[in-house]
C-alpha positions in Angstrom: 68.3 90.6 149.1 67.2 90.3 145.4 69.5 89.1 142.9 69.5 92.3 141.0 70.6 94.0 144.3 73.2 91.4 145.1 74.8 91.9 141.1 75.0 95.7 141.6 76.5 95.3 144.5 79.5 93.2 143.0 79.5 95.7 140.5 80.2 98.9 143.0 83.0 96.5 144.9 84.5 96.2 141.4 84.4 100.4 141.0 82.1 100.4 138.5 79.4 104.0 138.8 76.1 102.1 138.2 72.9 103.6 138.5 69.5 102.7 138.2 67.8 102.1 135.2 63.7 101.9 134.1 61.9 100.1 131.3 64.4 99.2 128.5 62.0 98.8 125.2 63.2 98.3 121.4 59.9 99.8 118.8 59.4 98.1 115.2 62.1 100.2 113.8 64.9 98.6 115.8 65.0 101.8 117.7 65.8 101.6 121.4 64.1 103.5 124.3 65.6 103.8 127.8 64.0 105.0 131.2 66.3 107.4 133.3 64.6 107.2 136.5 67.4 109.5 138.1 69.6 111.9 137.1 72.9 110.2 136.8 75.3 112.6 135.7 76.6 113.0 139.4 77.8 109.4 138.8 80.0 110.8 136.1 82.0 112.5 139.1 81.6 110.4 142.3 80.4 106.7 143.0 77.4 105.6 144.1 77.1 104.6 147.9 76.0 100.9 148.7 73.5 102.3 150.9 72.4 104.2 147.9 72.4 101.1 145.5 70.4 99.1 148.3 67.3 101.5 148.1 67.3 101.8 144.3 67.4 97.9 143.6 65.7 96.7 146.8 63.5 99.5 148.0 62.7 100.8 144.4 62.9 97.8 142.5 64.4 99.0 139.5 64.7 96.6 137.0 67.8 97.5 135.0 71.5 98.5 136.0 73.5 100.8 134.0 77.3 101.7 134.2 78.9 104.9 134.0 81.6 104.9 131.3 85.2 106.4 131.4 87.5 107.7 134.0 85.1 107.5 136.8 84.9 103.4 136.5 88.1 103.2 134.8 86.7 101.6 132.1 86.6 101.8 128.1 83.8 99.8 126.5 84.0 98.4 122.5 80.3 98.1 121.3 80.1 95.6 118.6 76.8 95.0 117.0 78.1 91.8 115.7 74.2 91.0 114.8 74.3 92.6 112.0 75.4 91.7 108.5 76.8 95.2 107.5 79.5 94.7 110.4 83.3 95.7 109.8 84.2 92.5 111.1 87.9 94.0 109.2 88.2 96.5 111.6 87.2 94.6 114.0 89.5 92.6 113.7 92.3 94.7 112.9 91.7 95.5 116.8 93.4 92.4 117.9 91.1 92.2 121.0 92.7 90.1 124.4 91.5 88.1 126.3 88.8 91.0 128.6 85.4 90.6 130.3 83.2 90.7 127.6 79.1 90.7 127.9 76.2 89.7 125.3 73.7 92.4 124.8 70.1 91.6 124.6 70.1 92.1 120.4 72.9 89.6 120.0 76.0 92.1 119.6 79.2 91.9 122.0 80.4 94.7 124.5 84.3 94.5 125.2 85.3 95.8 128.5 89.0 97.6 129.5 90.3 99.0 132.3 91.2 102.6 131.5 91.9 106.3 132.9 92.4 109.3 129.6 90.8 111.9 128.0 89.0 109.6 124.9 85.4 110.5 124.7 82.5 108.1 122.8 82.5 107.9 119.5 79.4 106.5 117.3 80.3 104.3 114.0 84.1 103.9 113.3 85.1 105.5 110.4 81.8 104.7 109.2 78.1 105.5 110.0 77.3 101.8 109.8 80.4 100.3 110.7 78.3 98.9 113.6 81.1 99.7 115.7 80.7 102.3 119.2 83.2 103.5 121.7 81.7 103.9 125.0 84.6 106.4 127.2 84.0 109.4 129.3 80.9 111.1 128.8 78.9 107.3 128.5 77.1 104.4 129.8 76.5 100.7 129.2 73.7 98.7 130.5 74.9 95.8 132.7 73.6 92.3 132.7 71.3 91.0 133.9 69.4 94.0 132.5 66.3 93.1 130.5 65.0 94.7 127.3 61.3 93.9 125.6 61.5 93.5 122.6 58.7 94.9 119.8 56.8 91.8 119.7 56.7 91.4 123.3 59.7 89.2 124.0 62.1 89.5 126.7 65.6 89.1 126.2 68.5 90.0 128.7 71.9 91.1 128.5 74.8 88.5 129.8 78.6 88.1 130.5 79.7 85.8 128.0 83.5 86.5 130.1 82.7 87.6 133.5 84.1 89.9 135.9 85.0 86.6 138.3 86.5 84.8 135.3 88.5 87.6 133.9 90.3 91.1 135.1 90.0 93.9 133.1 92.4 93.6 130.6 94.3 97.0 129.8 93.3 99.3 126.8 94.8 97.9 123.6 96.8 101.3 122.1 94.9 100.4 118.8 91.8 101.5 120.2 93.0 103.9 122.0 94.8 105.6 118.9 91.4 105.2 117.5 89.2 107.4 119.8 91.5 110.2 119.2 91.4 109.4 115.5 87.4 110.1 115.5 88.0 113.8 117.6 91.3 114.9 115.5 89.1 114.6 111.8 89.4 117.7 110.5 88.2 117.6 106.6 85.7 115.4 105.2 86.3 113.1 102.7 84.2 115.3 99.6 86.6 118.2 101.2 90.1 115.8 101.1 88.7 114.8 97.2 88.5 118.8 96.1 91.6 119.7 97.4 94.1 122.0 94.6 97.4 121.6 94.1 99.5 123.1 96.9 96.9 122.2 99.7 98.5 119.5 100.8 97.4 116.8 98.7 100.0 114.6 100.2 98.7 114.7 103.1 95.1 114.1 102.3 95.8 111.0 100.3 98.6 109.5 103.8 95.0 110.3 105.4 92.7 108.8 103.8 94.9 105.7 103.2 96.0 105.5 106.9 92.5 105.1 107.7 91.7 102.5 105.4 94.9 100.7 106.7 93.8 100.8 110.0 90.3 99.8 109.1 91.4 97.0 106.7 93.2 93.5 107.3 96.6 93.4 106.2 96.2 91.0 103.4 93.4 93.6 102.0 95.8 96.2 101.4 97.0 95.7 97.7 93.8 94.7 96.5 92.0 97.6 98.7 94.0 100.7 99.7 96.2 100.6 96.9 93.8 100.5 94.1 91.7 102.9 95.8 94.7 105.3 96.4 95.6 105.3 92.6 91.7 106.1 92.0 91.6 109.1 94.8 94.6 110.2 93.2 92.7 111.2 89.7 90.2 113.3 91.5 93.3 115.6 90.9 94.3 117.7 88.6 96.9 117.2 87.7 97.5 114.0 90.0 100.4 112.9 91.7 103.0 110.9 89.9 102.7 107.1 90.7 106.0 106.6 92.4 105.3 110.1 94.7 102.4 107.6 95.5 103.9 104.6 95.7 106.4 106.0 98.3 103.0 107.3 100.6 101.4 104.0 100.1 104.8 102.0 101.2 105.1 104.5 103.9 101.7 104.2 105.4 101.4 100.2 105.2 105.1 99.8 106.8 103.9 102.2 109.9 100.4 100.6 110.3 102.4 97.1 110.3 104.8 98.1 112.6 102.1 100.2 114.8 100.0 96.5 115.6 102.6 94.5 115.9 104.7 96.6 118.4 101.5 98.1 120.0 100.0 94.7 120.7 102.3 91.6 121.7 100.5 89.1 121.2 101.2 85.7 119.6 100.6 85.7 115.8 98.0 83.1 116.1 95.9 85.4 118.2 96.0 88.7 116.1 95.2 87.8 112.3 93.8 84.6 112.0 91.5 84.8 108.9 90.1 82.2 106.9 92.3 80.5 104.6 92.5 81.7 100.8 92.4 79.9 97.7 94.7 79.3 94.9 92.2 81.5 92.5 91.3 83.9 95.3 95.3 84.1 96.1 96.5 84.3 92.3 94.0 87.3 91.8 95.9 90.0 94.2 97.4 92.4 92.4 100.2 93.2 95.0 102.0 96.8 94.1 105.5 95.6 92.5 108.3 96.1 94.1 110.8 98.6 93.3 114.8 99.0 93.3 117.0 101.7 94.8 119.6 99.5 92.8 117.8 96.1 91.4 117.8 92.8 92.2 119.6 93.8 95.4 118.2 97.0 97.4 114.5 96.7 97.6 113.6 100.8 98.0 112.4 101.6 101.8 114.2 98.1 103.2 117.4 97.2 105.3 120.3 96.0 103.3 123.7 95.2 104.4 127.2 95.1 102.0 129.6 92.8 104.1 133.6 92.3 103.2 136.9 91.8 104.6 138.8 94.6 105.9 139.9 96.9 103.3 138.3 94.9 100.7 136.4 97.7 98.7 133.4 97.9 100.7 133.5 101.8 100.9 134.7 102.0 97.3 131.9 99.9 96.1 129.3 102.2 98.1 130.7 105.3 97.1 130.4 103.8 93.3 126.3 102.5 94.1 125.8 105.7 95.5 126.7 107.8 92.6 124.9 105.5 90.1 121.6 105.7 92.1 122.2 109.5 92.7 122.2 109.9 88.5 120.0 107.1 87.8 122.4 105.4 85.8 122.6 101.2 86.1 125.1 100.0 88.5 128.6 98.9 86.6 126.5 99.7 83.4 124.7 96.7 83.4 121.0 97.3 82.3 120.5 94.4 84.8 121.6 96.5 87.5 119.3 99.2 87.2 118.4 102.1 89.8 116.1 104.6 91.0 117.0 107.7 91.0 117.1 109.5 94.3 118.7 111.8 96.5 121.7 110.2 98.4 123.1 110.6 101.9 126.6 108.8 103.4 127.2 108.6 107.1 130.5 107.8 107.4 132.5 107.1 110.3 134.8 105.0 109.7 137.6 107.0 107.5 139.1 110.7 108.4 136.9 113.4 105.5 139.9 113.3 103.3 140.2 110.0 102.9 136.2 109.8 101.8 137.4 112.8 99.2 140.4 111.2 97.4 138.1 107.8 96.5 135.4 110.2 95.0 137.8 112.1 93.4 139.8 108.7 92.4 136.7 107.0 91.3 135.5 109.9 88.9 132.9 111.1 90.5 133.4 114.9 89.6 129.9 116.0 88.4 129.4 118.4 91.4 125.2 118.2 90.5 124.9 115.2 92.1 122.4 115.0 95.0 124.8 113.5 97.5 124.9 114.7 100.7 127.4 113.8 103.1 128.4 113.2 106.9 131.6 112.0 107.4 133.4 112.1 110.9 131.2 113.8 113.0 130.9 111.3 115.7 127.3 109.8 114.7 126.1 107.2 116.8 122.6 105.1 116.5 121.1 106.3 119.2 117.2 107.7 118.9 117.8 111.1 119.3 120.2 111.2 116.6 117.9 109.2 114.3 115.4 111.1 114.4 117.6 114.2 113.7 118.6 112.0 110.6 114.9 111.6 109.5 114.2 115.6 109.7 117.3 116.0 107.8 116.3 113.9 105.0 112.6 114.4 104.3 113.8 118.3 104.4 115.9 117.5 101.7 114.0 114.9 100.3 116.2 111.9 100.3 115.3 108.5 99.5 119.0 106.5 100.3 121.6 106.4 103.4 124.8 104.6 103.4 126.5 103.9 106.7 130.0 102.9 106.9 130.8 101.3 108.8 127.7 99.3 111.3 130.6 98.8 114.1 131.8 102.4 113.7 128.3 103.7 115.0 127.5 101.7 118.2 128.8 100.3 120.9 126.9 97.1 121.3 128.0 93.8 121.9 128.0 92.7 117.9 127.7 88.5 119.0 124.6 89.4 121.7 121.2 88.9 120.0 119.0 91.0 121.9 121.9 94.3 121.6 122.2 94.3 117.9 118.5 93.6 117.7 118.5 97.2 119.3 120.6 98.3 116.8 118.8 96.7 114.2 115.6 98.5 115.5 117.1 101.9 115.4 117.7 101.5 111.7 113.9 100.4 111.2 113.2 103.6 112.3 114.7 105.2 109.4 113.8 102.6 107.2 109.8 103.0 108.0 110.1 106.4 106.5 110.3 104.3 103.7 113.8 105.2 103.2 116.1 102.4 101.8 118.7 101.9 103.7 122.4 100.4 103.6 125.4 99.7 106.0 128.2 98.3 105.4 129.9 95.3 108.0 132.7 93.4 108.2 133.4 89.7 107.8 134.7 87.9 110.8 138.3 86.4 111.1 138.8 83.4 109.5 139.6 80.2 111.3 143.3 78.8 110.8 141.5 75.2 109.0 138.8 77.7 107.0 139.4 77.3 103.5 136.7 80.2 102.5 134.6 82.7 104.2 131.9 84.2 101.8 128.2 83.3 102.8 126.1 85.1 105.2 127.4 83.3 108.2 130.6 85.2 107.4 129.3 88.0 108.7 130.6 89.5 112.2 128.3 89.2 115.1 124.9 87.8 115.4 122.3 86.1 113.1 120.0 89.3 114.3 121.9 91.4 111.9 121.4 88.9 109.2 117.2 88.4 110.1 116.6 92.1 110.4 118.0 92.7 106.4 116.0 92.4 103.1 119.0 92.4 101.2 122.8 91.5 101.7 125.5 91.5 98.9 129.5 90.6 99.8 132.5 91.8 98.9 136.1 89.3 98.5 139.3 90.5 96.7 141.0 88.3 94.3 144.9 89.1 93.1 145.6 87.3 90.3 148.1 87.4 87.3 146.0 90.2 85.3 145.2 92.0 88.0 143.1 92.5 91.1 139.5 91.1 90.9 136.8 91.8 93.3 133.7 89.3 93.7 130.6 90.2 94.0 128.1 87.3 96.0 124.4 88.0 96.1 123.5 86.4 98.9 120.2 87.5 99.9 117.1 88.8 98.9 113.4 89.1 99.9 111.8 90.6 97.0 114.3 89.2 93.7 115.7 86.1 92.6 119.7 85.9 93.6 122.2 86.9 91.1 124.8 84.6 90.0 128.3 85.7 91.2 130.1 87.9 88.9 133.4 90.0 89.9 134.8 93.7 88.8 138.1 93.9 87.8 139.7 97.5 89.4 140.9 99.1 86.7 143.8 101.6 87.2 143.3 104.1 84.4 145.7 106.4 85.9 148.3 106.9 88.7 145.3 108.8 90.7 142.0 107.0 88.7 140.4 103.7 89.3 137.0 102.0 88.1 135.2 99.3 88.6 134.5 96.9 85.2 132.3 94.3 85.1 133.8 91.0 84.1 130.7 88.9 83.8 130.0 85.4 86.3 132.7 84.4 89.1 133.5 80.7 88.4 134.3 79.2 92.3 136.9 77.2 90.8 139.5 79.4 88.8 140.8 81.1 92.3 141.8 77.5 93.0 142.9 76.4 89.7 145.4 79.8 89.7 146.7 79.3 92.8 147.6 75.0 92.0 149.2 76.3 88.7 151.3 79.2 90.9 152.0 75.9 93.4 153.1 73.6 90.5 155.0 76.0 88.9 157.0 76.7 91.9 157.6 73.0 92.1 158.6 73.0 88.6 161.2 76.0 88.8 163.2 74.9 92.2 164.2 71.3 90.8 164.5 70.0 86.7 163.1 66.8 87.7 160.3 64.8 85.8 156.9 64.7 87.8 153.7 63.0 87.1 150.4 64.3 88.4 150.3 61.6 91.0 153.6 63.5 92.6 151.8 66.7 93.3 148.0 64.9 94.3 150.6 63.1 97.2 151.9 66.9 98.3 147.8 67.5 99.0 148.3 71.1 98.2 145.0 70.8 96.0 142.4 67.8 94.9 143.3 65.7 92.0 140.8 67.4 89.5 142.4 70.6 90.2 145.6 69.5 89.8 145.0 67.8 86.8 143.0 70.9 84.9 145.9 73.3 86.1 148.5 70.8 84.4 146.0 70.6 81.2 146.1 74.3 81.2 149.7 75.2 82.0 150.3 72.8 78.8 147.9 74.8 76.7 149.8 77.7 77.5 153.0 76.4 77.0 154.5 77.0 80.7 155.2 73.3 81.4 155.8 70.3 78.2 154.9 66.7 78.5 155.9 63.2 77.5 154.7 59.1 78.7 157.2 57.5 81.2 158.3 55.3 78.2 159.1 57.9 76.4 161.3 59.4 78.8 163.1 56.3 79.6 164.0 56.2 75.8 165.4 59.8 76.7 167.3 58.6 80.0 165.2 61.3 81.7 165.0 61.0 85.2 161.6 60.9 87.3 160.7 61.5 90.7 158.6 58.9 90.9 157.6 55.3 89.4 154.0 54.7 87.4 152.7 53.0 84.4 154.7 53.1 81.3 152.1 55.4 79.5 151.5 57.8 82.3 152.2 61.7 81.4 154.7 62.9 83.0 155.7 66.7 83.4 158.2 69.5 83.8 159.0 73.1 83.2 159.6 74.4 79.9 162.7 76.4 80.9 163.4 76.9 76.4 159.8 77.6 75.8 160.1 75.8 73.2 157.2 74.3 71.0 155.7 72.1 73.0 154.8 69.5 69.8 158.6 69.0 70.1 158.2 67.3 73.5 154.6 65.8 73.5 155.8 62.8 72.3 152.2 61.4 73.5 
């Protein structure tokens, strides 16, 4: 038995349809004749017999193999002329190709074999004539090593498994090429067509078209320096053209689902799916990346995941209520210029308070301008499940909106909230939405303090797992403060992706009336004057139950507070005239009594129960 014989053979126990081919000739125009010596369309249908594949190899002696393509071999093939300069080695690729038998045709370009059964046909040049790139499906053939092709000056060259069938199985169809066969068939304009399109013929979707091929054609680090700037110049072949954010929002939309689509479509480690060579600083410096915009700046990044965390019944809902009605007018947060917002159509999912409770803080909070494109949903038993997202995402692109508010996370699921992989489900659910490019916020709940916790305010304050705190772009929190003028709420901006943190700053609540509240804007939290308020409350406590004398020493030993602390409150409760002062000597001039001994200049304290002038006491 020939060789030839012997390889087809291997090739029909494998279910591969070959058939016999003749001559296989390339002329001086790079054009490429083959011989059919038989009619193999029956191949297309039923396989060959071995009997059958004996007489043409070893009876006949044809000299080439071909393979039928498609359903009948359960195979897809990826042509790649990888000879030639004008390849899209970007789409290429963007293909993320595993590890599949793979075979060197006699011109120098690769042919990528998976095991497939579906309805994709062949398609000739990917997105492009001369893309250099061909799907062989149903309806094709491949020639097989160790066919043989001569080329025009006479040479022979063969074709050759670079991965062979013994060294590799047939890997399964990547869904990025199969997405792309159907992309080929379901074409239905041109592009001159998609560029002469009027206003009302769905210009929106012609430009989500044009880009979402270019996305999936292109790297991702190509995207702001390709698809972007040649969205924004597609966009003036109208008249008149979109407005820029209208197109912003379609390119954020399309780049977010193409992301998502590799990355989820094809799990395979990061090293294996983009690894392009390195940039430069200059190269690097010179992409002009689309800037990011604000649903409420520096902290919601528009079409992200954010998260406003608290302590129960510490404002959250009042403080969402508020950011809602500020984005929904396009009016700055607080009325801080620095706090600026997009304006956009707003929806609440609440399900944490009863529908009258959600009314009474609107109406409390002022918000009474019944225009305002807020739409709500409030105790209707929502859960984040995926048939009730995507009842939310009809909902809001029917009524246009660009922002939802859930309150509370834990009201909406029942997932284990310290198990990684559950609230990464739940954190997945919200993607959904979010890849709409919809910017979205829930609130969340800080855990329970531990009895030796003096504070609980970063992000690990945050109930449940660190999933919940990887999956958001942006996270603000929420602690009450009660002091003397009144009560204080601080605001922490803990993180964000696309802005450089705010300091903290705190809102005083402002009663205005019995049934009226607002939020004003106090300017930067300083960490220590929570402290410093409560050592003066402690001191003067100390102060009021006995009339003794005390130094500063006396209240460092009761280690209610650290020395600096203590010290500042007594500076300031002497500035304010709540305590007077004199030196040890000074009070043993007086026969005043001390609680303790110390050096005979030492300061020594007590409550000014006169309130007199306190230059008639500081005798030091």
């Amino acid at each position: 038995m020939n060789p030839l014989t012997a390889q087809a053979l291997l090739y029909l126990e494998k279910g591969m349809s070959i058939f016999p081919l003749g001559e296989i000739t390339i002329n001086s125009k790079g054009e490429k004749r083959i011989v059919y010596p038989i009619k193999w369309k029956e191949y297309q249908k039923r396989l060959p017999t071995a009997e059958e594949v004996i007489t043409w190899f070893e009876k006949k002696k044809y000299p080439n193999i071909g393979c039928v393509t498609g359903n009948i071999s359960h195979l897809f093939v990826l042509d790649a002329d990888t000879y030639k300069p004008n390849l899209a080695k970007d789409i290429l690729l963007s293909f993320t190709i595993p590890l599949t038998p793979c075979q060197k045709t006699a011109r120098g370009g690769d042919q990528y074999f998976f095991s497939y059964t579906g309805s994709a046909s062949n398609a000739v040049g990917i997105f492009s004539r001369d893309s250099g790139l061909d799907i062989r499906a149903n309806g094709g053939m491949v020639v097989l090593a160790p066919s043989q092709v001569i080329q025009a000056n006479g040479t022979v060259s063969s074709y050759a498994w670079s991965i062979s069938l013994e060294d590799e199985l047939f890997a399964p169809l990547p869904m990025s090429l199969s997405s792309l066969s159907f992309a080929k068939i379901k074409e239905k304009k041109t592009l001159p067509e998609l560029l002469t399109l009027k206003e009302g013929e769905g210009r929106d979707n012609a430009i989500a078209h044009v880009a979402g091929l270019l996305c999936y054609s292109l790297s991702p680090e190509r995207w702001p320096t390709d698809v972007w700037p040649a969205m924004k110049e597609f966009n003036k072949t109208y008249s008149p053209p979109l407005p820029l954010a209208h197109l912003q929002r379609i390119y954020h939309s399309i780049t977010a689902t193409e992301e998502e689509r590799r990355w989820k479509e094809n799990p395979i480690p990061p090293t294996e799916k983009f690894f392009t060579p390195s940039l430069s600083l200059a190269d690097f410096l010179d992409i002009q990346y689309p800037e990011a915009r604000f649903a409420v700046k520096p902290f919601f990044t528009c079409g992200t995941l954010n998260m406003v965390s608290a302590p129960s019944n510490e404002w959250k809902s009042w403080f969402i209520m508020e950011t809602a009605a500020s984005i929904a007018a396009g009016k700055p947060l607080l009325g801080r210029d620095e706090f600026s917002t997009t304006q956009s159509r707003v929806m609440i999912i609440n399900e944490e308070d009863p529908p009258r409770s959600v009314q009474d803080r609107i109406k409390i909070l002022g918000i009474v301008d019944k225009s305002l494109p807020i739409y709500f949903h409030v105790g209707k038993g929502i859960r984040l499940e995926k048939k009730i997202i995507d009842c939310i995402i009809a909902e809001v692109k029917e009524k246009n909106i660009s922002v939802i508010f859930f309150d509370s996370l834990r009201a909406m699921h029942d997932a284990d909230e310290n198990d990684s992989t559950e609230m990464q489900r739940i954190m997945n659910l919200l993607k959904i939405i979010m890849r709409e490019n919809i910017t979205v916020i829930f609130t969340h709940h800080h855990r329970k303090k531990g009895p030796f916790e003096k504070g609980n305010v970063g992000m690990e304050a945050s109930r449940g797992s660190s999933a919940i705190n990887a999956a958001i772009n942006g996270h603000i929190s929420l602690s009450e403060e009660v002091r003397d003028m009144g009560i204080y709420v601080v605001v922490r901006h803990l993180k964000s992706k696309d802005a450089a943190k705010v300091q903290p700053f705190e809102m005083r609540v402002v009663d205005e009336t019995e049934n009226e509240i607002r939020f004003e804007y106090k300017g930067d939290y300083k960490a220590g004057e929570k402290k410093t308020t409560e050592t003066k409350d402690a001191i003067i406590a100390i102060m009021q139950k006995d009339s003794a004398w005390h130094s500063a020493k006396d209240f460092i030993n009761r280690e209610f507070a650290g020395h600096n602390i203590i010290r500042e409150s007594l500076r300031q409760l002497k500035d304010e005239k709540l305590i007077i002062s004199m030196t040890r000597k000074e009070a043993e001039g007086k026969e005043i009594s001390v609680e303790s001994e110390g050096r005979a200049n030492e300061l020594i304290y007590s409550w000014n129960s006169k309130k007199v002038d306190n230059d008639e006491w500081d005798l030091g």
